[in-house]
N, C-alpha and C positions, 0 to 999 in steps of 0.2 A: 115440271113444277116441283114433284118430290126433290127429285137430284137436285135442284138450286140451291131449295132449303134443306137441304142434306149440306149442300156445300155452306151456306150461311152457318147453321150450326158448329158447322168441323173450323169457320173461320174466328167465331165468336169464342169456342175451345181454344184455339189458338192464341187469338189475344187475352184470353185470361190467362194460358201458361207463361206469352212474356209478360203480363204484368207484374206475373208473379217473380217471375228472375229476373225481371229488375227492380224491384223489392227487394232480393237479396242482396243483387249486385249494389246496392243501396247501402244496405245493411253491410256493406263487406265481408258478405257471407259466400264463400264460392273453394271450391276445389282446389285448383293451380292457377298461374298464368305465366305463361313462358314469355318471354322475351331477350332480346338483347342490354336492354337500358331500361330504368323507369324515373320518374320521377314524383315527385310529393310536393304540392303546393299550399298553400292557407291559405285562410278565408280571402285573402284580398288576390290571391292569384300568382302569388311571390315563391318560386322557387324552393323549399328546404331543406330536402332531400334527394340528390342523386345519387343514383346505381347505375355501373356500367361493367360489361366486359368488354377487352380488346381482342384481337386477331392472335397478337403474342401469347396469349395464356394465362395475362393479368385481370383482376378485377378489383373494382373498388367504390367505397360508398363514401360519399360526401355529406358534409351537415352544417348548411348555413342559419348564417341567423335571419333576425327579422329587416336588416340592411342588405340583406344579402352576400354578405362578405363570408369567408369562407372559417369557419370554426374545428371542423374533426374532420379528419380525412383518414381511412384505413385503405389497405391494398394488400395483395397477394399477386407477389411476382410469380411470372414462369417459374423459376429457377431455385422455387422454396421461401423465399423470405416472404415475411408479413410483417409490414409497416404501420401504427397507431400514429398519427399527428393531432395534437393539438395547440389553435392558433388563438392569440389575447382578438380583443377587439381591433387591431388594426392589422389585423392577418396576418400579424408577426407570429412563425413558429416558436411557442415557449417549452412546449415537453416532445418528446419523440419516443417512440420505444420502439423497439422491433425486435423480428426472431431471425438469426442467419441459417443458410441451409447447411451450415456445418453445426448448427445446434447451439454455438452463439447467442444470446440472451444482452439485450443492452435497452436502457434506459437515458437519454439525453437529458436536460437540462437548461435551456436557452434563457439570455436576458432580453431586453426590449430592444437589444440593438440585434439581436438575432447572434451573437457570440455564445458559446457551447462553455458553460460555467460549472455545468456538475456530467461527470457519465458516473452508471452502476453498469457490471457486468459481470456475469458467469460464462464461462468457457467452458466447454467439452471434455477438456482435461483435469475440470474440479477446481479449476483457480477462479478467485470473485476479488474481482477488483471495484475502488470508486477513486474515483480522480476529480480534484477541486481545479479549476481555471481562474486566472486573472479578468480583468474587462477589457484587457488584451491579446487573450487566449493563450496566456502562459501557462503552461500546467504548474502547481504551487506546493500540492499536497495529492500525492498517492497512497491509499491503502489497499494491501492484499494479502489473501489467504492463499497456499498453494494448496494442491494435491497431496504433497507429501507432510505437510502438518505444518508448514512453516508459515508464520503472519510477519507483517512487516507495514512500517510507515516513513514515506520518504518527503523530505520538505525541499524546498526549490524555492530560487531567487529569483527576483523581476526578469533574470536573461535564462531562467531555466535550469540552471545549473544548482545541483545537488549539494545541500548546505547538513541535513541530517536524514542520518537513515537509523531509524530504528526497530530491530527485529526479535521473535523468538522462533529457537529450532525448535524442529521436531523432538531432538533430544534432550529436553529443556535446557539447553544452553540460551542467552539473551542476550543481545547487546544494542547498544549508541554509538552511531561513530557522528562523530562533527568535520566537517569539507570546508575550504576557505574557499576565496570567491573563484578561484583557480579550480575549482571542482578536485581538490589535493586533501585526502585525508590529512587532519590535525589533532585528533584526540578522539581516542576510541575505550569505551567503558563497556565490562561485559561481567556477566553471571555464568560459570558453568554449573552443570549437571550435578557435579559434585561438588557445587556450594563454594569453592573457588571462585574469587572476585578482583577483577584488576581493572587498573588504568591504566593509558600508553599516549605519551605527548610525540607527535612526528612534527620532524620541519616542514619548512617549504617545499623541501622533496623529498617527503614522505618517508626520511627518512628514522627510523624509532628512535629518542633521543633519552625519555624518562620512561620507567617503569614501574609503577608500582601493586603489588598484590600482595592480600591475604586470604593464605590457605586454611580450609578445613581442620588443619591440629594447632592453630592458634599462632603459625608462623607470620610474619609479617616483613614484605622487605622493598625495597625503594631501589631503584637500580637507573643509573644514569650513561650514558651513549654517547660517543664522538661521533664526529660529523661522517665518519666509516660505519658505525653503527657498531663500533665495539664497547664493548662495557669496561668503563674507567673507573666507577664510586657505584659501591653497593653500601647498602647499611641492613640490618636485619636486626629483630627480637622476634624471640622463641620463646618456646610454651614452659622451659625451664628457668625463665629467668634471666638468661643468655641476649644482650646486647653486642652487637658489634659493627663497625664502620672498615669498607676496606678499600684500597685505590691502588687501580693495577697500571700498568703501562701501555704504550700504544701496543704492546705485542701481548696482551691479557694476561698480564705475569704480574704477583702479585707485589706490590711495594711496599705499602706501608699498612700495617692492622690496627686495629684500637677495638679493646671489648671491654667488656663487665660483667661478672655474673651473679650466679642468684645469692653468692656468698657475701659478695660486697669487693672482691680483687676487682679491680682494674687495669690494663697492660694496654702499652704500647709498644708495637714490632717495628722495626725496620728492615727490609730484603733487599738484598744487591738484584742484578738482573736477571742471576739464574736461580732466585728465589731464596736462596739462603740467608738465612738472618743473622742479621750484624748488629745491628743496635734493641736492646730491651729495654723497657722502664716501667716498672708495676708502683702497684700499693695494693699491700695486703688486708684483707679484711681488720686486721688489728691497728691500723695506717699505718705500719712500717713501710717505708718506700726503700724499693730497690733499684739501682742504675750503677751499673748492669749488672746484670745476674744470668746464670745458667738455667735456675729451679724454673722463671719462668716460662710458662711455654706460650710459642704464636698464637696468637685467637685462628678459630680452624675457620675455614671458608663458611660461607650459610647454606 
C-alpha cells in the first residue's frame, strides 16, 4: 500500500514537471531544437515562415504573406553564395542581392515584368560598377570606378551600342568622347593633367580630321586633316601677340603662310615644294605695303 502511494506521489511529481514544460514550451521558453526544416503558421493555420536545409549544403528561409504567396526568400549555397530575394505582391522578383564566392557584391533591380532594369556591384579587384537597362534589357547607361583611380560613364543606344563615354584618370587627365550609330568615334574632348585642353572631329572612319587645343602658356591652335590624316591648315595665336594661318601640301610641306604680330605687320608667304619662298606681301605697322620684298621674313611654323 506504501509502494502505490509512493508511486501515486512520484506520478502526480511527474505531471506537475510536464505541466510545467509545457508552460514553457508555451511560452517559447526552451533551450535548442534541432531539426531539418520548420515552419511558422498564424492564427488561422496559414503557412508564413519556412526553413529548410538540403542534402547539397544549401539552406534557406522563406517569408510569405497572408495569401500565401511568396514575398523573401534568402539561401546559402554550397559553393559560398548567399542569395536575398525580394518578391511584389504577385510573386514577381523586384530586388535581388547577393554575395559570390569570389567576394563578388551585387544588387539587382527588377520591373513588374521581372526584366533586370538597375544592377550595383563591387568586385574583388576594387571596381564598383551600376548599370541602367531598358524595358528591353538594353543596357543604356554604365558607371564605374576602377582600382587604379579611374571613373568613367558610358551611355548606349536602344541596340546597345556605345554613343558617349565619359571618364577621368587617375592622373587627372578627363575626357568625352562621342560614337555614331556605327559605334565609330566622332569627337573627342579632353582635360589634361597639365591643364591642356582640346577637341578632335574624326570621320566616318575614325579618321582625326580637326583639331583643336589650348595650352597652358596661352597658345592656341586649330589644325585640320585630309582624309590620310595629314595636316593641310593649321592656324595659331600666341601669348605674344603672334597670329598666324598656314597650309601645307599633301606631303606636309609648307605652301602658303599668313601672320600678324603683336606690332601690327602683317605677311603673306608663298613656298614652292621644296619650301622656299617665292612670293612675299607685308604691311608694315606704319601701313607701308611691300610686294615683294626681301626684309620680310616667312611667318615661322607654330
Amino acid at each position: 500500500m506504501v509502494k502505490i502511494q509512493q508511486q501515486i506521489v512520484a506520478m502526480q511529481e511527474e505531471i506537475k514537471q510536464l505541466r510545467k514544460e509545457l508552460k514553457e514550451v508555451k511560452k517559447g521558453n526552451f533551450d535548442t531544437i534541432t531539426c531539418k526544416g520548420w515552419s511558422v503558421v498564424d492564427e488561422d493555420g496559414k503557412e508564413r515562415i519556412i526553413a529548410f536545409t538540403n542534402p547539397d549544403g544549401s539552406a534557406s528561409v522563406t517569408w510569405l504573406d497572408k495569401e500565401g504567396k511568396l514575398r523573401i526568400a534568402a539561401v546559402t549555397l554550397a559553393d559560398g553564395q548567399a542569395i536575398v530575394q525580394l518578391s511584389d505582391k504577385d510573386e514577381k522578383s523586384r530586388i535581388a542581392a547577393a554575395t559570390l564566392a569570389d567576394g563578388t557584391a551585387t544588387v539587382q533591380w527588377l520591373d513588374k515584368n521581372k526584366k533586370v532594369r538597375i544592377t550595383a556591384s563591387t568586385l574583388v579587384d576594387g571596381q564598383a560598377t551600376v548599370q541602367w537597362f531598358d524595358k528591353n534589357g538594353k543596357r543604356r547607361i554604365a558607371a564605374a570606378t576602377l582600382a587604379d583611380g579611374q571613373a568613367g560613364v558610358g551611355w548606349f543606344d536602344k541596340d546597345g551600342k556605345v554613343r558617349i563615354k565619359a571618364a577621368t584618370l587617375a592622373d587627372g587627365n578627363a575626357g568625352v568622347q562621342w560614337f555614331d550609330k556605327d559605334g565609330k568615334r566622332r569627337i573627342g574632348a579632353s582635360t589634361l593633367a597639365n591643364r591642356n585642353a582640346s577637341v578632335e572631329w574624326y570621320d566616318k572612319n575614325e579618321k582625326l580630321r580637326i583639331a583643336a587645343v589650348t595650352l597652358t602658356d596661352g597658345t592656341a591652335d586649330v589644325e585640320w586633316f585630309d582624309k590620310n590624316e595629314k595636316r593641310r591648315i593649321t592656324a595659331s595665336t600666341f601669348p605674344d601677340g603672334y597670329a598666324g594661318v598656314q597650309w601645307l601640301d599633301k606631303d606636309g610641306k609648307l605652301r602658303i603662310g599668313a601672320a600678324t604680330d603683336a606690332n601690327g605687320e602683317a605677311s603673306v608667304g608663298w613656298l614652292d615644294k621644296d619650301e622656299k619662298m617665292r612670293i612675299v606681301a607685308g604691311i608694315d605697322a606704319d601701313g607701308t605695303v611691300s610686294l615683294p620684298t626681301e626684309d620680310l621674313k616667312p611667318p615661322k611654323k607654330p
